[in-house]
C-alpha positions as CSV (number, residue, x, y, z in Angstrom):
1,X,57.5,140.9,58.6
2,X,55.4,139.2,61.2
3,X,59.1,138.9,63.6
4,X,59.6,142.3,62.9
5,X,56.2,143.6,63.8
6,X,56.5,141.4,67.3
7,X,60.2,143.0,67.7
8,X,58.5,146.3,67.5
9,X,56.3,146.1,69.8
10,X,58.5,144.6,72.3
11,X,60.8,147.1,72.0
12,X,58.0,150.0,72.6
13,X,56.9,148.1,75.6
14,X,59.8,148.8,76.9
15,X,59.0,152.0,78.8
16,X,56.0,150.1,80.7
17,X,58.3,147.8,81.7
18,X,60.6,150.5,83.2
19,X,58.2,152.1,85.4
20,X,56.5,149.2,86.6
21,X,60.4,148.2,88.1
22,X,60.5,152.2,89.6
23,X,57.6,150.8,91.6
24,X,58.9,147.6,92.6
25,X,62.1,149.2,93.1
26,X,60.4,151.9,95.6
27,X,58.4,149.6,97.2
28,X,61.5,147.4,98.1
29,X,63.2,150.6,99.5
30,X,60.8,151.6,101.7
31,X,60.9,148.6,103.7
32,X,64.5,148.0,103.4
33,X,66.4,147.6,107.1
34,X,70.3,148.2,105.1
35,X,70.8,151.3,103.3
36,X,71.7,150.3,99.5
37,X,74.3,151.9,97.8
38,X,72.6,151.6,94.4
39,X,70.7,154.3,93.4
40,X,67.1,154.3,90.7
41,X,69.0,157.1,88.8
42,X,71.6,154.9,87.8
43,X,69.4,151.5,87.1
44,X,66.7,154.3,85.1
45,X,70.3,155.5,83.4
46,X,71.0,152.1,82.9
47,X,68.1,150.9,81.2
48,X,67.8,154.2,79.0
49,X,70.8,153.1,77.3
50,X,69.8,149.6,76.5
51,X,67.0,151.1,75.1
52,X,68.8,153.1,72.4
53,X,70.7,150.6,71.4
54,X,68.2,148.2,71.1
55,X,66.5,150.7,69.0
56,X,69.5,151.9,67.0
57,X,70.1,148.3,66.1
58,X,66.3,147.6,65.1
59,X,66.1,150.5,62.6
60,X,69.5,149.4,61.2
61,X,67.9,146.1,60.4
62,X,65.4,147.2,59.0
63,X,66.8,149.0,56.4
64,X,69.4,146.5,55.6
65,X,66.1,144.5,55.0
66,X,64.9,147.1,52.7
67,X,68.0,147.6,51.1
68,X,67.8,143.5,50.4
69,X,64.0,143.4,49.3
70,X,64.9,146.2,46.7
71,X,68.1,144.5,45.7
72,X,65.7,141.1,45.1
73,X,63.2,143.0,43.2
74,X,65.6,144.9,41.1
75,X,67.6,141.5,40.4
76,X,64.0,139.6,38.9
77,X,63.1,142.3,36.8
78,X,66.8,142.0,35.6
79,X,66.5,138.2,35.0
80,X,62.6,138.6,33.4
81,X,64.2,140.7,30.6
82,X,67.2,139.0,29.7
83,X,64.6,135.7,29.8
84,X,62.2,137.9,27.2
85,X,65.5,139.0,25.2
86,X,66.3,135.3,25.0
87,X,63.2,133.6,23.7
88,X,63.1,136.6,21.3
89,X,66.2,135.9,20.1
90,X,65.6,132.1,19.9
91,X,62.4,132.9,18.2
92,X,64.1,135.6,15.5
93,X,66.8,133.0,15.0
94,X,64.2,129.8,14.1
95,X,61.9,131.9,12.1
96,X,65.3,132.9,9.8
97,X,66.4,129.2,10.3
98,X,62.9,128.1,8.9
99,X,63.0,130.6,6.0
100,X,66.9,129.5,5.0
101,X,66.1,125.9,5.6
102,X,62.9,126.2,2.8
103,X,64.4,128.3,0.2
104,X,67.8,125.6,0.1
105,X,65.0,122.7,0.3
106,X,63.2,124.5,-2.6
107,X,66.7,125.3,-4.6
108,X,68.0,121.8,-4.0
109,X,64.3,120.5,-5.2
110,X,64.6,122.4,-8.5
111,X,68.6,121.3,-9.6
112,X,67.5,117.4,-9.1
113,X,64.7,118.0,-11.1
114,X,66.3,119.1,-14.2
115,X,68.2,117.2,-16.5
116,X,71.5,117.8,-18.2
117,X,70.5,118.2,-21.7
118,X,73.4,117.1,-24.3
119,X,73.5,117.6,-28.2
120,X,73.6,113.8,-29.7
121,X,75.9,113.9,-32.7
122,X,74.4,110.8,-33.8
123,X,70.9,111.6,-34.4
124,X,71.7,115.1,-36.9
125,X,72.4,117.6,-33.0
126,X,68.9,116.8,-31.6
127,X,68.8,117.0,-28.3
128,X,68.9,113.9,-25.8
129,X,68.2,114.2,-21.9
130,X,71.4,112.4,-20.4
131,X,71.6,111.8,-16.4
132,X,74.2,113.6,-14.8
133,X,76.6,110.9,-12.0
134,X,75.5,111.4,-8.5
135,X,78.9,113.2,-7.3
136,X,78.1,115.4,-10.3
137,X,74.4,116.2,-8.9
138,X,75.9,116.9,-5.3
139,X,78.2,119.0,-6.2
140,X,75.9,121.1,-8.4
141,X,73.5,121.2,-5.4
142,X,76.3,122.7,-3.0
143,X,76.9,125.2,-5.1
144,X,73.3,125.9,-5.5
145,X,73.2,126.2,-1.6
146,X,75.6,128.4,-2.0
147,X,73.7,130.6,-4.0
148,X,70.5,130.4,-1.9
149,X,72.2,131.5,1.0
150,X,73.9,134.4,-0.1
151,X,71.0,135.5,-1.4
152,X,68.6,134.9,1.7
153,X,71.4,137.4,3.6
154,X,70.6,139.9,1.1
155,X,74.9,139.4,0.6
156,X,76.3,139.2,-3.0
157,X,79.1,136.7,-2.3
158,X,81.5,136.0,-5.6
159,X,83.5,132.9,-4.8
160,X,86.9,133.0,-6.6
161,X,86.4,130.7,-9.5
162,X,89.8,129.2,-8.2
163,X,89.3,128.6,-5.2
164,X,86.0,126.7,-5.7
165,X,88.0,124.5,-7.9
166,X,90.7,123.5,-6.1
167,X,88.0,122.5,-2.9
168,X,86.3,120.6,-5.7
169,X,89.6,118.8,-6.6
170,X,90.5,118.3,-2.7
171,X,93.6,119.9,-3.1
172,X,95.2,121.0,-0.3
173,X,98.3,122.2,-1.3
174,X,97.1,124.1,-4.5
175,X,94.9,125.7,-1.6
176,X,97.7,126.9,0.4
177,X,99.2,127.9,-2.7
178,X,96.0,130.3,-3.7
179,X,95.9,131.8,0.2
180,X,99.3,132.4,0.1
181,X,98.9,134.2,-3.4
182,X,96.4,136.6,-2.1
183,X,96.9,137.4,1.1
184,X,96.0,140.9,0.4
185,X,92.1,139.7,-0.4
186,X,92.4,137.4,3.1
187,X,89.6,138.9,4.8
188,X,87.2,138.3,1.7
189,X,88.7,134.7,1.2
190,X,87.9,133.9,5.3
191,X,84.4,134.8,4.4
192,X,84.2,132.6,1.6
193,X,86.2,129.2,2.1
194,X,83.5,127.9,4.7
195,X,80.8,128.7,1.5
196,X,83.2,126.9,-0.9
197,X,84.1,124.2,1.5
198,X,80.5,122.3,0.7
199,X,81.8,121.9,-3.1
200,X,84.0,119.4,-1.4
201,X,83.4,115.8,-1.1
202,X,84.7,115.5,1.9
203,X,85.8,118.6,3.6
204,X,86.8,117.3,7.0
205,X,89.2,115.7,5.1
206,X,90.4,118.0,2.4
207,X,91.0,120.3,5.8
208,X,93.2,117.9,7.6
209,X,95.5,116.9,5.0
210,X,95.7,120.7,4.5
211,X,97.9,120.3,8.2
212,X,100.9,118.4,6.3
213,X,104.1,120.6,6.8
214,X,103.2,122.2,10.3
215,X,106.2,121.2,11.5
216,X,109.4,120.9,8.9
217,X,110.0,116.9,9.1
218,X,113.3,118.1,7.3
219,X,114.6,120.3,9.3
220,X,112.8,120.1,12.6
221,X,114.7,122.9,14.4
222,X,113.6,125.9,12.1
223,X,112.4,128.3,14.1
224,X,109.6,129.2,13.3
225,X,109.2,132.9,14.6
226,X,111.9,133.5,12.3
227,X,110.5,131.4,8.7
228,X,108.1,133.9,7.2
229,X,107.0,131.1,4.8
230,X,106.5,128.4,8.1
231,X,104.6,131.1,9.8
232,X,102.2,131.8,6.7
233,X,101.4,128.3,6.2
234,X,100.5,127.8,10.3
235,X,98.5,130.7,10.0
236,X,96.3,129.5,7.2
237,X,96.5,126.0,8.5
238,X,94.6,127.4,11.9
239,X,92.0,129.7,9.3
240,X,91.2,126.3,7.6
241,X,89.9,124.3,10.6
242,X,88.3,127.8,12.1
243,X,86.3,128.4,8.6
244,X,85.7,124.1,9.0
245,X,84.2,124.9,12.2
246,X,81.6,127.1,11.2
247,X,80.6,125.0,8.9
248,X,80.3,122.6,11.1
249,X,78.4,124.9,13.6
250,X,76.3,126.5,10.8
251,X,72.6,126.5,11.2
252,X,71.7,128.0,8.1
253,X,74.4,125.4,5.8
254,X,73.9,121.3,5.2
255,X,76.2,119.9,8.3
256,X,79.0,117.8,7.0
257,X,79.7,114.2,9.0
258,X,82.9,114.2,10.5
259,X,83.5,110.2,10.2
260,X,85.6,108.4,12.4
261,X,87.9,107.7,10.7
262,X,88.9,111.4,9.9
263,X,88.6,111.6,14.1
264,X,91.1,108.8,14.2
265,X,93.5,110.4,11.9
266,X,92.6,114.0,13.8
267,X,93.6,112.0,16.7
268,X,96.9,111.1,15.3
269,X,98.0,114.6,14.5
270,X,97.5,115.7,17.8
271,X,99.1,113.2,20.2
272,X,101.8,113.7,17.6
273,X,101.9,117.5,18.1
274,X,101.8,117.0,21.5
275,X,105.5,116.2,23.0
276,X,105.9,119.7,21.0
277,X,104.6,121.6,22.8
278,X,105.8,120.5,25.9
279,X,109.0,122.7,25.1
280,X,107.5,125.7,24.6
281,X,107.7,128.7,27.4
282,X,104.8,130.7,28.4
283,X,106.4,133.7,29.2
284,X,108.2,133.5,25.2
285,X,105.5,132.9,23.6
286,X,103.2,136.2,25.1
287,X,100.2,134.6,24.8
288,X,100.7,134.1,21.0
289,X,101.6,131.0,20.1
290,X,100.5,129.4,16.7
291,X,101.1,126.0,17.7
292,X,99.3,126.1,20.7
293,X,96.6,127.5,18.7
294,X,96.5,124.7,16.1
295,X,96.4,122.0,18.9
296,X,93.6,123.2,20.8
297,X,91.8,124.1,17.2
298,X,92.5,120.9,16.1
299,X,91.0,119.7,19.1
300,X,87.8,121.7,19.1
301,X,87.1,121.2,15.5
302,X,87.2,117.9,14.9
303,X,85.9,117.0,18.5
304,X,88.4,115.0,20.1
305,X,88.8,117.1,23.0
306,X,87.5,114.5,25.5
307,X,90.8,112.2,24.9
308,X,92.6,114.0,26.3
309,X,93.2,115.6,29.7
310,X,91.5,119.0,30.5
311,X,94.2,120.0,33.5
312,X,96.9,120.1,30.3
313,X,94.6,121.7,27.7
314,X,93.9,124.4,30.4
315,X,97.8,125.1,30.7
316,X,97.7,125.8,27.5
317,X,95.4,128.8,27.1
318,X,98.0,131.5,29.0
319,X,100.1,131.0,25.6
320,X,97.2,131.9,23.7
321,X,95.5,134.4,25.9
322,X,96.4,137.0,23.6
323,X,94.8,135.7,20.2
324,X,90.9,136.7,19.2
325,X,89.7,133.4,19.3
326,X,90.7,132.3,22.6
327,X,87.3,132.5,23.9
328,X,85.3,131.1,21.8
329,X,88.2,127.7,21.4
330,X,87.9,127.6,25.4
331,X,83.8,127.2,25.3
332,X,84.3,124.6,22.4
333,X,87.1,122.6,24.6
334,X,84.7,122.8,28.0
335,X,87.0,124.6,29.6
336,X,85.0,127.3,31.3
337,X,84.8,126.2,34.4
338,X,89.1,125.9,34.8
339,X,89.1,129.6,33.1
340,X,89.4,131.2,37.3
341,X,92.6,129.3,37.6
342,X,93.6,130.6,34.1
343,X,93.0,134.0,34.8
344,X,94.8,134.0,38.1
345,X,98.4,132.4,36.1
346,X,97.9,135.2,33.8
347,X,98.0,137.8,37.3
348,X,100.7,135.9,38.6
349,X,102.8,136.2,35.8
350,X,102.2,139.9,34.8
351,X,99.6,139.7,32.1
352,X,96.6,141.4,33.9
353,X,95.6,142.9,30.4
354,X,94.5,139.4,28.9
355,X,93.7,138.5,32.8
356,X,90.9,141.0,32.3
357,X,89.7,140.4,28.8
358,X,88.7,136.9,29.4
359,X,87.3,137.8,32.7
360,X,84.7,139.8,31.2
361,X,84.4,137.4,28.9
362,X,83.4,134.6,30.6
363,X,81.6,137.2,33.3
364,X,83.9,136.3,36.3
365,X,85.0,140.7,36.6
366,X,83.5,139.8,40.4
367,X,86.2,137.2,40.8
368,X,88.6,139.4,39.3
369,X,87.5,143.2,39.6
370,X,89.3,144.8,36.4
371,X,90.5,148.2,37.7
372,X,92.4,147.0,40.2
373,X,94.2,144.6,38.1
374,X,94.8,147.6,35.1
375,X,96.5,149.9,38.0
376,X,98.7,146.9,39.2
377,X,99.8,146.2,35.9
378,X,100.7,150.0,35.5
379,X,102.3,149.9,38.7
380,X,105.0,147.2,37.3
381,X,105.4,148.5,34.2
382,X,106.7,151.8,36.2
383,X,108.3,149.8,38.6
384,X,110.4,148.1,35.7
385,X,111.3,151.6,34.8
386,X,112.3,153.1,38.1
387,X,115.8,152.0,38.6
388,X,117.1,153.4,35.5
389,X,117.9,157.0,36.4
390,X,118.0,159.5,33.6
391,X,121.2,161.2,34.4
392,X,123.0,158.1,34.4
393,X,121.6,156.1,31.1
394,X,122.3,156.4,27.9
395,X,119.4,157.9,25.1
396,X,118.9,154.9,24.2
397,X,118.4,153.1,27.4
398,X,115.9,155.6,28.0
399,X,113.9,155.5,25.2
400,X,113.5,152.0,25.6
401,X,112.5,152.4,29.7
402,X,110.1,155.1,28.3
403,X,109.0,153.1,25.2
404,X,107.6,150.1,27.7
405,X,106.1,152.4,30.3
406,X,104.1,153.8,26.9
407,X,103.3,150.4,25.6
408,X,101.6,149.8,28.8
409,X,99.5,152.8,29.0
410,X,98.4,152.2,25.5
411,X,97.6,148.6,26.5
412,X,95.8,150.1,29.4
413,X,93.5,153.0,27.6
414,X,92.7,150.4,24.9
415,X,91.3,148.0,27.4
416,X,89.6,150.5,29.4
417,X,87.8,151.7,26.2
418,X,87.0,148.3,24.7
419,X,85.2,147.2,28.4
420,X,83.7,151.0,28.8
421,X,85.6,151.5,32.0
422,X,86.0,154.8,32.2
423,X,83.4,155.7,34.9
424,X,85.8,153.5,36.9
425,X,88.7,154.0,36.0
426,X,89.2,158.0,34.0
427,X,91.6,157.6,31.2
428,X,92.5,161.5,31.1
429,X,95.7,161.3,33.4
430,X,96.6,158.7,31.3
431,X,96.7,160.2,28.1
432,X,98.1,162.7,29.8
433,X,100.7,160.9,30.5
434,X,101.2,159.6,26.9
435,X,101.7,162.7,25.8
436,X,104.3,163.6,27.9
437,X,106.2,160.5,27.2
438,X,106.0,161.0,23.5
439,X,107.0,164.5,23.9
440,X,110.0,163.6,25.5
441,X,110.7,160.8,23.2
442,X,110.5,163.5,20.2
443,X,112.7,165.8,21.9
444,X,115.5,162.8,22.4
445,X,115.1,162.4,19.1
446,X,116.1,165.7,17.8
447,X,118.8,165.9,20.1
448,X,120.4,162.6,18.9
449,X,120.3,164.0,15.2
450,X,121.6,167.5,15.9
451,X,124.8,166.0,17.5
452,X,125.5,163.4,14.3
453,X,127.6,164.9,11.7
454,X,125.7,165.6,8.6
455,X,126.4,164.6,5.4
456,X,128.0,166.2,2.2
457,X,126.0,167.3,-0.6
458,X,126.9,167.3,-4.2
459,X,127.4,170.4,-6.1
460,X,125.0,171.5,-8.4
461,X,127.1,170.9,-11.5
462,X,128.0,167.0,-10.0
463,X,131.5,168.3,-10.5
464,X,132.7,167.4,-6.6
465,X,131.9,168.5,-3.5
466,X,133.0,170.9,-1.1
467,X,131.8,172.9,1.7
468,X,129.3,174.9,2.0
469,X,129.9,178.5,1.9
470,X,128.1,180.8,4.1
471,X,130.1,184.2,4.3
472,X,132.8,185.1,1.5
473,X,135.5,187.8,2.4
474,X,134.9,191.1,0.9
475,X,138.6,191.1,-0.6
476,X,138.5,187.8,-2.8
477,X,137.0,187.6,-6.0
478,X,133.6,185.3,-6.6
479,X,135.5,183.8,-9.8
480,X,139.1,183.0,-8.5
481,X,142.2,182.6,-11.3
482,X,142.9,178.9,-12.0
483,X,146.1,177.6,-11.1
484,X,148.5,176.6,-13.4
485,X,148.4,172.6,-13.1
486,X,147.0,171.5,-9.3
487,X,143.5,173.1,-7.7
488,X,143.7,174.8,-4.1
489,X,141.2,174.2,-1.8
490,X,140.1,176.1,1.2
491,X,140.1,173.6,3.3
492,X,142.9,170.9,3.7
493,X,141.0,169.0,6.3
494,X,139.7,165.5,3.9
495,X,136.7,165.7,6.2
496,X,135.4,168.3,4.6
497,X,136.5,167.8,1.0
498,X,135.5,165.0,-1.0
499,X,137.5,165.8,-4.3
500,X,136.6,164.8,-7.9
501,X,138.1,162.2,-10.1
502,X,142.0,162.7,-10.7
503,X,141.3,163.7,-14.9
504,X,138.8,166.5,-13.7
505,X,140.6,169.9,-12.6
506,X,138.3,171.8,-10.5
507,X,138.4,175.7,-9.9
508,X,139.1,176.4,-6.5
509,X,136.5,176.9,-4.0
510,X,135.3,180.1,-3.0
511,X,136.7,182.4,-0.3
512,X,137.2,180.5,3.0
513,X,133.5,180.4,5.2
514,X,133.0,178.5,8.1
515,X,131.0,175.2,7.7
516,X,128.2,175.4,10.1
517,X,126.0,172.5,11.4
518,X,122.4,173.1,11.0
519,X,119.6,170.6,12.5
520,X,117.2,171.8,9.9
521,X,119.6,169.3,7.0
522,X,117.2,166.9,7.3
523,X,117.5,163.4,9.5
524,X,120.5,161.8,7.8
525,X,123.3,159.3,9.0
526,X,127.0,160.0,8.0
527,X,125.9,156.9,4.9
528,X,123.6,159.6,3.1
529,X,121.0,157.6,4.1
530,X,117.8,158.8,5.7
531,X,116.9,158.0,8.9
532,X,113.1,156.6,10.1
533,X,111.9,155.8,13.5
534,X,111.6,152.0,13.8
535,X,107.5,151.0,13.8
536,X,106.2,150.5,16.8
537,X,104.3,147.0,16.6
């Protein structure tokens, strides 16, 4: 401020200085012997104009210096909250730690000190205290914990008798086997398997030789996008070491060692699953890869991510970009500080959507400023469309140039909801244009339908079938004679006229109508069977 005040100052001494140079300049003129061309108007002029610019530029300063001192202040009251919100949180979370930590202390306290209490045959039923085995106590004690901690969260958590048994038994098969059988309960089982995983003796274990059959060692070129059964069993293989991993990470649970020689055998697995991968295309997989996911899960759960190379694990999260838990497995690798380079493969190859999600989530939107991204993916996904002209494509090739150009603005308006972009970036035109797209898709649709031929229907009496009649002549009679041995139709096109079996002699039709094609028949294939829009995934 002191530079600025002295500035000032200078600046407003400025007019002093001026006149006392009219004087000198006068005084010099007077005794001059040469007239001088120069004139004081034009040095006054001269100096007028330095002035306002010098001025002009001071005051701009100065409130680009305000601008930054308000900027500063706003920024440390900023930072002084989210510091508060922090130690309150850390303070919230140890006062619940403390109170989880003393009732499990208190619970495990209590099932040591009672004894198992066994009838003795031998002494007429009267009861003898017998010591339980030390497994026997540990397990009993896990489930106890079990207990405690459902009930500190004021949660009622049932644990499938089953389940709980097999992680008991350290079977691993048996527990792909029960996942498998309920996949309809799976969000309720994900909740629970890291709660039943403590009745395990070893559940570091139990979870990695739940990893045999990954790959087929039988037939090692099933595909598996295509095995329904292979795909299931990757899928739980990945929820196994994720539920493993809170456990691990679980303040609130007893922390299971991982001992090293599990992490040896982890180790294994993965340099094993490695040369895999190394055949896998980014641009097939769409960021949804299952066995990318199990390596770098394998990786980050049983902490062996610093043997290996962080350059090659970082090429691996643009086949996973599109999964949930991308995030989270890129903070347990160590890998936010390669996530920049990440995020700009994912531009470069056309995925801004999941370019965008992980920017906010690993706060780099500066980096990579979202809206601009959204509208360039747009941009492609209409430039993709724009050579196919409507007049010369087929419906079909339309409907699929139309159906991407939807996909994406759906993509779009979800991610601008999700991040709350819309003071940025209005999602009005947009859905505008969704509607317009499906309009016309609908529209394609009943035009495609009108033009198929509809089917026959049966007759009431499931005698044959014939044409419908619309008009009868005035002349005929509504119950025609019947012929002596063969039945006349009205028609003697077969497209028209399914007849009956050979033993069953029909009446002849009515009096000759025309057959006219109606779109209201329902949306029906020449098969008779009914025709549904495919789902749009």
């Amino acid at each position: 401020m002191e530079d600025t005040f002295s500035v000032a100052t200078l600046i407003d001494s400025t007019t002093s200085k001026i006149q006392q140079l009219q004087k000198a300049f006068a005084e010099l003129e007077s005794h001059r012997a040469v007239t001088l061309n120069l004139k004081w108007k034009e040095l006054e002029e001269h100096f007028h104009g330095l002035e306002k610019s010098l001025k002009r530029r001071f005051h701009e300063l100065e409130d680009q210096e305000k601008e930054y001192e308000n900027k500063t202040i706003e920024a440390q009251k900023l930072l002084q909250k989210r510091a508060a919100a922090v130690v309150a949180k850390e303070h919230a979370s140890l006062q619940r730690l403390q109170e989880k930590r003393d009732a499990a202390i208190f619970a495990i306290a209590n099932v040591q000190e009672k004894p198992a209490v066994v009838p003795d045959e031998g002494q007429g039923g009267a009861p003898s205290m017998e010591e339980k085995p030390p497994d026997a106590l540990a397990t009993e004690s896990n489930l106890e914990d079990i207990k405690v901690s459902s009930e500190s969260e004021d949660v009622e958590v049932k644990l499938y008798p089953e389940l709980v048994t097999l992680v008991e038994e350290m079977d691993s098969k048996g527990l792909h086997t029960f996942i498998s059988d309920n996949r309809k309960n799976l969000a309720a089982i994900r909740e629970e398997i890291p709660l039943a995983l403590k009745a395990a003796a070893n559940p570091a274990r139990l979870v990695l030789d739940s990893l045999d059959g990954f790959y087929h060692m039988e037939v090692p070129n099933v595909d598996g996008k295509k095995d329904s059964s292979l795909l299931g069993l990757r899928r739980t293989c990945i929820m196994l070491m994720e539920c493993l991993s809170l456990l691990l990470t679980s303040q609130d649970l007893p922390i299971p060692v991982i001992s090293e020689e599990v992490k040896r055998q982890a180790k294994a697995i993965a340099e094993e699953w490695k040369p895999k991968l190394d055949v896998l295309d980014m641009d097939a997989s769409n960021g949804n890869s299952l066995e990318a996911h199990a390596f770098l899960q394998l990786l980050a759960t049983f902490g062996i991510a610093s043997d290996f190379n962080e350059g090659e694990l970082s090429r691996l999260i643009p086949m996973v970009s599109r999964r949930r838990q991308t995030a989270d497995l890129c903070r347990s690798l160590g890998l936010s500080e390669k996530m920049p380079g990440v995020i700009e493969v994912l531009v470069n190859s056309g995925r801004q959507i999941d370019a965008v999600n992980l920017a906010f989530a690993f706060e780099l939107t500066e980096q990579f400023s979202p809206v601009p991204l959204l509208k360039s993916y747009l941009k492609e996904a209409r430039k993709a469309s724009s050579p196919i002209k409507t007049g010369n494509s087929s419906p079909s090739v339309q409907n699929e140039v139309n159906e991407r150009e939807l996909t994406a603005l759906k993509a779009v308006i979800k991610c601008i909801e999700e991040h709350k972009l819309e003071p940025q970036y209005p999602v009005d035109p947009l859905q505008k244009r969704v509607i317009l797209l499906e309009k016309a898709k609908a529209d394609r649709k009943r035009a495609t339908e009108a033009a198929k031929p509809q089917p026959k229907r049966p007759r009431a009496n499931g005698v044959g079938y014939g044409p419908r009649v619309t008009n009868v002549a005035p002349d005929k009679s509504f119950y025609p004679r019947v012929p002596d041995r063969y039945p006349q139709y009205a028609y003697d096109r077969p497209s028209y006229v399914y007849p009956g079996p050979a033993d069953n002699h029909c009446p002849p039709l009515m009096g000759s109508a025309t057959y006219n094609l109606s779109p209201s028949h329902g949306n029906y294939f020449g098969n008779g069977y009914q025709y549904q829009a495919p789902y749009l995934h």
